[in-house]
C-alpha positions as CSV (number, residue, x, y, z in Angstrom):
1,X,22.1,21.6,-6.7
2,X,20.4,21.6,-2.9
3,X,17.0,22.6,-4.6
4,X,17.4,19.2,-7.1
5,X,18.4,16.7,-4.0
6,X,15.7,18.2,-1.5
7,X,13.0,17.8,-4.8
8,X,14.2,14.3,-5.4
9,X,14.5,13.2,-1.6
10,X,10.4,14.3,-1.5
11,X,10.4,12.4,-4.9
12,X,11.5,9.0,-3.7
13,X,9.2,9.5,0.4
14,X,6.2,10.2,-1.8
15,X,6.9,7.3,-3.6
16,X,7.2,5.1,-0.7
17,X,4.6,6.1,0.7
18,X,2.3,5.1,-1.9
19,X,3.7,2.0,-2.6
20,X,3.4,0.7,1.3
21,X,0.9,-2.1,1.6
22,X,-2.1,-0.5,3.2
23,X,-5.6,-2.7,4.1
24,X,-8.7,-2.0,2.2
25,X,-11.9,-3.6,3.1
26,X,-13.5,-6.3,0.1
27,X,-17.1,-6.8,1.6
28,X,-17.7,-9.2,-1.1
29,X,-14.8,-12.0,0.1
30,X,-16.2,-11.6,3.5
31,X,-14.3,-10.9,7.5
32,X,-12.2,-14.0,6.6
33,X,-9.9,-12.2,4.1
34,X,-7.6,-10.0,4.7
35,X,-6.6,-7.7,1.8
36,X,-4.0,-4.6,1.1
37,X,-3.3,-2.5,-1.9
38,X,0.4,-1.1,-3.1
39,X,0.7,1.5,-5.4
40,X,-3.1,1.9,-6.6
41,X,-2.4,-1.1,-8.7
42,X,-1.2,-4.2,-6.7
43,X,-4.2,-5.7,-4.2
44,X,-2.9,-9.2,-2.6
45,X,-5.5,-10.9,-0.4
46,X,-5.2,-13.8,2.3
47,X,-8.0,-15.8,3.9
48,X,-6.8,-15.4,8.0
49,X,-6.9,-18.2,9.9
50,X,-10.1,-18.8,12.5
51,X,-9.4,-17.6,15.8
């Protein structure tokens, strides 16, 4: 039973941690967009705001 929790409980951080937002760099959009990727699948970009 302890050996099916602990294998689930790495289960569900492994899945988190792939499905965090992290940045990835689109040289074709340019330095004004701003983009991440979630789960390999999901990319969302936003154009940032001059500074």
């Amino acid at each position: 039973m302890l050996v099916v929790v602990s294998l689930l409980a790495g289960a569900a951080v492994i899945l988190m941690a792939m499905a965090a937002p992290h940045p990835v760099s689109s040289a074709a959009l340019g330095s004004e967009w701003q983009c991440s990727k979630a789960g390999f699948i999901l990319t969302t970009c936003r154009q940032v705001p001059p500074v």
